[in-house]
C-alpha positions as CSV (number, residue, x, y, z in Angstrom):
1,X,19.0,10.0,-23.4
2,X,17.3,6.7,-21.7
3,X,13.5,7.1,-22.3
4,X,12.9,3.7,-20.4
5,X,10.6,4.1,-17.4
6,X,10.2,2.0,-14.3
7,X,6.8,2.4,-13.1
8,X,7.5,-0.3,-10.0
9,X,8.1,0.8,-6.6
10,X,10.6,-1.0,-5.0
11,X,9.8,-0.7,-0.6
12,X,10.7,-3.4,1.7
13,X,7.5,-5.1,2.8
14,X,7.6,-4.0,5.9
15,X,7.4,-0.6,5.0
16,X,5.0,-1.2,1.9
17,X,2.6,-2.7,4.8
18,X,2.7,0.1,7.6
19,X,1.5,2.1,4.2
20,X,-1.2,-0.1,4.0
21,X,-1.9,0.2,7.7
22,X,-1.5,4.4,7.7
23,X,-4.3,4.3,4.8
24,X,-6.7,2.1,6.2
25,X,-6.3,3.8,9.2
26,X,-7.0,6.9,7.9
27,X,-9.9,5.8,6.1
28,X,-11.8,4.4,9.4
29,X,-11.5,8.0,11.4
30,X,-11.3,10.7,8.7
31,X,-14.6,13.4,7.9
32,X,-14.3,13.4,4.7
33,X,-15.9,10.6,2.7
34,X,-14.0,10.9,-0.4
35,X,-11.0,11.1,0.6
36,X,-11.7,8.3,3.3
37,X,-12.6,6.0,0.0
38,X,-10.0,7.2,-1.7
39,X,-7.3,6.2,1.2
40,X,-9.5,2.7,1.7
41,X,-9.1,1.9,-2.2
42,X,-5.5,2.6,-2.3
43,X,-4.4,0.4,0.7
44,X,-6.7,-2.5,-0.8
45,X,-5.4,-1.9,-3.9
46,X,-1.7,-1.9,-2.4
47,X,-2.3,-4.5,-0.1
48,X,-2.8,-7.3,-3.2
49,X,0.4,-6.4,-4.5
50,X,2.2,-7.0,-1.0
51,X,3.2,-11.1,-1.6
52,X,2.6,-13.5,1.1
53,X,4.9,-13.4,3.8
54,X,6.1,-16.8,4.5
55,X,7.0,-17.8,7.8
56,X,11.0,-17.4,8.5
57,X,12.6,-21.1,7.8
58,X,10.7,-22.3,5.7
């Protein structure tokens, strides 16, 4: 049995940043303060671990 684990995520950038843009979303117009701090701290946290998108031809 292969006990190794890959903890990474592997989601185009694109994809990884409408994430980032549902949370932080969610965390400007949602009722709920926890959950609106919860939503705000996973999209920052997300959003450094997006790299740099460099501009095409370069």
């Amino acid at each position: 049995m292969d006990t190794r684990r890959d903890d990474d995520i592997r989601i185009p950038h694109d994809e990884a940043q409408d994430i980032v843009d549902v949370l932080r979303h969610y965390a400007e117009h949602s009722d709920d303060s926890e959950w609106a701090w919860q939503a705000e701290n996973l999209a920052q946290n997300l959003a450094r671990r997006l790299p740099s998108r460099q501009p095409a031809g370069d």
